[in-house]
C-alpha positions as CSV (number, residue, x, y, z in Angstrom):
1,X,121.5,108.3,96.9
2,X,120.2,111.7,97.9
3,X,116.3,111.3,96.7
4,X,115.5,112.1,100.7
5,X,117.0,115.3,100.3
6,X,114.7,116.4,97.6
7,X,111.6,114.8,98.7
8,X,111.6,114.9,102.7
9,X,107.7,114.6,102.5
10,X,108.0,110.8,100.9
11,X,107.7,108.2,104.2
12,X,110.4,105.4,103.6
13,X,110.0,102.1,102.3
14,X,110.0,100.4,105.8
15,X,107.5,102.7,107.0
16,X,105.2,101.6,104.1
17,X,106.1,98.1,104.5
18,X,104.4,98.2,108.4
19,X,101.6,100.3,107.0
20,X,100.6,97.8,104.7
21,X,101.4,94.7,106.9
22,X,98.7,95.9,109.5
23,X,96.3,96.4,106.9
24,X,96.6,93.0,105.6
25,X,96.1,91.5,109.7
26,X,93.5,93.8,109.8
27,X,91.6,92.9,106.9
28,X,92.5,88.9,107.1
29,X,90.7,89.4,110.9
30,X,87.5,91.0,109.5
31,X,87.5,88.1,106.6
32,X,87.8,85.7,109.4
33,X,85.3,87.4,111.9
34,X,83.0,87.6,109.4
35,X,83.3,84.1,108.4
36,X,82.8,83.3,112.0
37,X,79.5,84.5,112.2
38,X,77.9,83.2,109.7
């Protein structure tokens, strides 16, 4: 497994995983903030 060698630019898998968790909390606290005010 030497992919990082050739591509040292691509983030790795866990780093993608965090990205995309924080925009799921983000967006489930804007659904619920916006439920909230109405």
């Amino acid at each position: 497994m030497t992919t990082d060698e050739r591509r040292p630019n691509r983030p790795p898998v866990a780093a993608w995983s965090v990205f995309v968790l924080a925009v799921t909390l983000f967006a489930e606290m804007a659904i619920e903030l916006d439920a909230l005010e109405i």
